[in-house]
Structure formats: structure tokens, C-alpha cells
C-alpha positions as CSV (number, residue, x, y, z in Angstrom):
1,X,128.4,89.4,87.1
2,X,128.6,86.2,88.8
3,X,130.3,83.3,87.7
4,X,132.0,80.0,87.9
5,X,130.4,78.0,90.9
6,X,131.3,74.5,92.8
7,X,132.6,71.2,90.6
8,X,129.0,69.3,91.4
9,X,125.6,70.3,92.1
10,X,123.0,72.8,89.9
11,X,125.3,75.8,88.1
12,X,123.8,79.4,89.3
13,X,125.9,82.4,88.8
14,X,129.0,81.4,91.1
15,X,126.4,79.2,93.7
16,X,125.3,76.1,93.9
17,X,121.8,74.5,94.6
18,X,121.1,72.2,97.5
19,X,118.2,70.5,98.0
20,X,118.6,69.4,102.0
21,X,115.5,70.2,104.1
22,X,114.6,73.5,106.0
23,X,115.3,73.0,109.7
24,X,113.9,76.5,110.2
25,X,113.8,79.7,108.6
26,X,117.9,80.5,108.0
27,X,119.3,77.2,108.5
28,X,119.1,74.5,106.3
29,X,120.2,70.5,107.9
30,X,123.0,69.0,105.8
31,X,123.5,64.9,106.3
32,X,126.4,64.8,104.6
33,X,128.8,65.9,101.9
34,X,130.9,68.6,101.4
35,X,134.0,66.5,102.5
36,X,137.2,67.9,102.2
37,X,141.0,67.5,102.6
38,X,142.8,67.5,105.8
39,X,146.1,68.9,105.2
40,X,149.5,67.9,107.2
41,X,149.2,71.7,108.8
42,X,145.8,70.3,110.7
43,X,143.7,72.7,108.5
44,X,140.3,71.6,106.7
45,X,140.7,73.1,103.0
46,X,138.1,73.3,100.0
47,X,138.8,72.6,96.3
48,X,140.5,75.5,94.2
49,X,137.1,77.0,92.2
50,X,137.2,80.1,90.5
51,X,134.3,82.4,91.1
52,X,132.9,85.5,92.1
53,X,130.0,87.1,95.0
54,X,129.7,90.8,96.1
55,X,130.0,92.3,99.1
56,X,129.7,95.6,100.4
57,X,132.5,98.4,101.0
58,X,132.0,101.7,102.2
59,X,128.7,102.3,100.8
60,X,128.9,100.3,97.7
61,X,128.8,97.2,96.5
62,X,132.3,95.4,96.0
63,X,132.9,92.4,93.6
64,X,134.7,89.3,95.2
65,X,137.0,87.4,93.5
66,X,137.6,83.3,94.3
67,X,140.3,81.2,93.5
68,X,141.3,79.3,96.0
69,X,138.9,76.9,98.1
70,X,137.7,77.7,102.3
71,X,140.5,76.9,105.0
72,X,139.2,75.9,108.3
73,X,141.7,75.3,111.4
74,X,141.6,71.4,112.1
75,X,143.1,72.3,115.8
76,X,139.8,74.0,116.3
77,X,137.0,70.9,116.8
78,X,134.0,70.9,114.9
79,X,131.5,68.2,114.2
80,X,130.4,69.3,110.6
81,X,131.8,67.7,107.2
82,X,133.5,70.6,106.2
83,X,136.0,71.2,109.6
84,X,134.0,74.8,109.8
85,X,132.7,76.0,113.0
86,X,131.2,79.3,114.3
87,X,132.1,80.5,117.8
88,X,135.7,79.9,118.1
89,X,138.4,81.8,117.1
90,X,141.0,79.9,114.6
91,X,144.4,78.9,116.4
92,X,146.6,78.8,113.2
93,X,145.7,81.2,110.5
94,X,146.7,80.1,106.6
95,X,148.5,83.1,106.5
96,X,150.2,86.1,108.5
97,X,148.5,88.6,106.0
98,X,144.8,88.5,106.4
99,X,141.2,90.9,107.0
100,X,137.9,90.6,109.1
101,X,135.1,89.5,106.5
102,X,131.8,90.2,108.6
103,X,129.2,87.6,107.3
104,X,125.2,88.7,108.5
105,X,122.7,86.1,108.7
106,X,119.3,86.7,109.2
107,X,117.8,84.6,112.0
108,X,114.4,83.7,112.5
109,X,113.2,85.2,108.6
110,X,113.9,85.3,105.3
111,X,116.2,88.2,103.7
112,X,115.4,89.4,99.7
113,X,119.0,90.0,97.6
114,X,121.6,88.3,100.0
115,X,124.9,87.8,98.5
116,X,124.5,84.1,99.0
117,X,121.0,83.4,99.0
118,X,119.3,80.5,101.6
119,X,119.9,77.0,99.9
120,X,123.0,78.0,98.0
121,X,126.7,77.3,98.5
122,X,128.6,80.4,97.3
123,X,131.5,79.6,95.0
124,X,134.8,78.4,97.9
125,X,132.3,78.4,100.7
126,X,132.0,75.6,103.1
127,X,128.9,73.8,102.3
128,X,127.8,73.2,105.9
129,X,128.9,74.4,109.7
130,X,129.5,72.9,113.2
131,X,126.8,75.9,115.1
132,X,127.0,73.9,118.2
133,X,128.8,76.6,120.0
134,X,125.8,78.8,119.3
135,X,123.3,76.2,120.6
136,X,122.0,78.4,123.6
137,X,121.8,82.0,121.9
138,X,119.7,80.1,118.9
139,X,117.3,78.3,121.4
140,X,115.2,81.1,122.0
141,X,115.2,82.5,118.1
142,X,113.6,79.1,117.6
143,X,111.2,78.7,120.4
144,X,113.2,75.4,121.7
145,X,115.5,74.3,124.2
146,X,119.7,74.1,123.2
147,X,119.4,70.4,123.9
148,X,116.6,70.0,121.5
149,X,118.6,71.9,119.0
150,X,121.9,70.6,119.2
151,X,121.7,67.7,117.1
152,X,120.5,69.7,114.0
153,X,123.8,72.2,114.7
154,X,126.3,69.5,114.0
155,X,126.4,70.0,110.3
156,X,124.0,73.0,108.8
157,X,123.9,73.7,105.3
158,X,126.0,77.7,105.4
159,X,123.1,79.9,105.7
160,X,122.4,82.6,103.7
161,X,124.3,85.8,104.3
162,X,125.5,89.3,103.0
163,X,129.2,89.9,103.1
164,X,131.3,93.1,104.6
165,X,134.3,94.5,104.5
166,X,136.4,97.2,106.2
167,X,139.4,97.6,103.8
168,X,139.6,96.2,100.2
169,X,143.3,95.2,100.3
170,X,144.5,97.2,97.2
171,X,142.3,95.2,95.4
172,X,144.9,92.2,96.1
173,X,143.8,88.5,97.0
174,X,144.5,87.5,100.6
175,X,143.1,85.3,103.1
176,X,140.0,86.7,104.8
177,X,138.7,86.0,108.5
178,X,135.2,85.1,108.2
179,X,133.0,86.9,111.8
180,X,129.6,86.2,112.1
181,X,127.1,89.2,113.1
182,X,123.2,87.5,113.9
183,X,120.4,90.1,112.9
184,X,117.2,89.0,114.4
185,X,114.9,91.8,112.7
186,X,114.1,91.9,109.1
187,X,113.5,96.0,109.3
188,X,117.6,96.1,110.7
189,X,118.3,93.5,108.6
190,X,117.1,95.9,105.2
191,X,118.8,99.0,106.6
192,X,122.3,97.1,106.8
193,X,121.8,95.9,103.6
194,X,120.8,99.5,102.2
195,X,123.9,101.0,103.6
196,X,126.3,98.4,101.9
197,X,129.1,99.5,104.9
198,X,130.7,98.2,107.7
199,X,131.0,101.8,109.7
200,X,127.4,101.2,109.4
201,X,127.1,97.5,110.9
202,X,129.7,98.4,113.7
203,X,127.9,101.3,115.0
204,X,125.1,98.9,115.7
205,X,127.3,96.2,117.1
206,X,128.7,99.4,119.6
207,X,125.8,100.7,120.1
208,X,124.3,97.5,121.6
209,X,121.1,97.8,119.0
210,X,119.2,94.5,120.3
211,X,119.0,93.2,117.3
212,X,122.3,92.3,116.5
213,X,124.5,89.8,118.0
214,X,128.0,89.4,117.3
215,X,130.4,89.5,115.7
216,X,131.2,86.0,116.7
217,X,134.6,83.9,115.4
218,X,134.8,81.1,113.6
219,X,137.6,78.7,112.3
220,X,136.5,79.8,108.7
221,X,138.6,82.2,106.3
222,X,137.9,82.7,102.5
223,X,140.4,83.6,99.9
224,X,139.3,86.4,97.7
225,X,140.1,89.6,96.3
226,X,137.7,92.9,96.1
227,X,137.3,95.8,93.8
């Protein structure tokens, strides 16, 4: 069961609905909102929410657990509302203790049964993300040049993605570091979701399958716990 999502916006089982404009098939433009604290420690944070997704974890699907809102490291520059960016590694973590959490996003098409669905802000999710950095991989997925797609990669809405994990933590909370894998082919895309693992995913990623790209760091790390 989902639950709980964000303070404003449409209540949907742990997401919440936006209504910004498609910019193309995965990646919504966000003008603005989504604003959030900056913290002495030069880290973006999100309010506290309580809520839960799913993920996947060896083979099955894992619930996920929110209570504390995104962190996003302020000492890594990003042009989006939130502080979030994809393609650069955080400098400061929020904690010693943390795990890889391997986000897919679907580029170019539309995925059925994502864990956070297009046009929806999971519960403690940034709401939008500096993609700048990915500016020249993304040209060609859209059939336009990085400079013509830079301006819409200062702020997208968080796309919709599937979540993965390698270790479950002893079903205890802990900070999570959010990596990025691109999967540009919806028949790929439908076998990673049907395997629901990360030994799965990675033997792609090491095999070189052309279809996937990554997995690429961000600044980004969710706080959750998974069972």
C-alpha cells in the first residue's frame, strides 16, 4: 500500500500530481516551486513527509519507507529549484552510513507500472532536477542539438522512474545515494522491470547492452527504509 504524499498538490497513494507541460516524452518542464531550505552544512533539504514507494530487491518487490525529506549537496551547483542535479557526484554526504539507490528512467517513451509514475512527485522526492550536465547524451534521444535543449534542463519536473536496490539495510532507515541508469528501449526497459533486481540491471550496465546508459551521479540522496 502507498500512502501519505507531499504537504500541497493532488493526494495519490504517497505521490503528488503536477500539472507542468510535457517537454518530451520522460521529462516534464517545471517553472518553478519545489523550493526548499538551505541548511548551514551547504546542503539543499526537503520537508519531513512520511510516505511509502516500492522498489525492487533481488527479484521482488521491496516496500520503501519515507520520513525524512531529499538532501541535495549545496557545494555541488545546480540551476533547478530544488538544489538537485544529475551528473555529479555529491562532495558531502548527510551521512557516513549510506547505499546506492539505482533510479531507471525511460528516455524517449512512456513506461506502464513505474514506481513513480510520469507527472508525479513521489512522497520526499525532489520535485524537479538541474539535467544540464546530461545536455549532450539527451540531444540525440530528442532529435535536437544540447544548445537547443539546455534551457528546458535547468529545472525538470523528476521524471518517472523505477527504483533498485542492492542490499536492504536490515530493513533499517538510512540515507540512500540516488544513480541514475538511462534505458532508451521500452522492450529493455519491460525486462528490467520484470526481473525486479539489481544483479539483473548491472549485468546490462557490464555488459555494455546499448541500451542503457549509466549509472550516472547525482547530488541527490533519499532517506528510506526497505522490507
Amino acid at each position: 500500500m502507498l500512502h501519505l504524499l507531499r504537504r500541497s498538490g493532488t493526494r495519490v497513494a504517497g505521490l503528488r500530481r503536477w500539472g507542468a507541460p510535457a517537454v518530451a516524452a520522460v521529462f516534464i518542464l517545471a517553472t518553478g516551486g519545489g523550493a526548499v531550505a538551505q541548511a548551514a552544512s551547504g546542503a539543499h533539504h526537503g520537508p519531513n513527509e512520511y510516505g511509502m514507494t516500492m522498489g525492487s530487491y533481488r527479484g521482488h518487490v521491496s516496500d520503501f519507507t519515507y520520513t525524512h525529506g531529499f538532501y541535495c549537496d549545496s557545494h555541488v551547483k545546480a540551476t533547478s529549484t530544488s538544489g538537485c542535479e544529475v551528473g555529479e557526484a555529491a562532495k558531502v554526504a548527510p551521512a557516513k552510513q549510506h547505499d546506492p539507490l539505482y533510479v531507471t528512467v525511460p528516455l524517449g517513451f512512456t513506461a506502464k507500472s513505474l514506481d513513480c509514475p510520469d507527472k508525479l512527485t513521489c512522497v520526499d522526492h525532489p520535485m524537479n532536477l538541474d539535467m544540464t550536465r546530461l545536455a549532450a547524451a539527451l540531444a540525440p534521444v530528442y532529435k535536437t542539438t544540447p544548445d537547443k535543449l539546455l534551457p528546458a534542463l535547468k529545472n525538470f519536473t523528476t521524471p518517472g522512474h523505477d527504483h533498485f536496490i542492492a542490499d536492504e539495510n536490515s530493513g533499517k532507515a538510512e540515507w540512500w545515494d540516488v544513480r541514475v541508469v538511462g534505458v532508451a528501449n521500452p522492450a529493455t526497459y519491460r525486462a528490467i522491470q520484470s526481473h525486479h533486481s539489481w544483479a539483473y540491471l548491472n549485468g546490462l550496465i557490464k555488459a555494455k547492452n546499448k541500451n542503457v546508459v549509466g549509472p550516472i551521479p547525482t547530488n541527490l540522496f533519499l532517506y528510506f527504509s526497505a522490507r
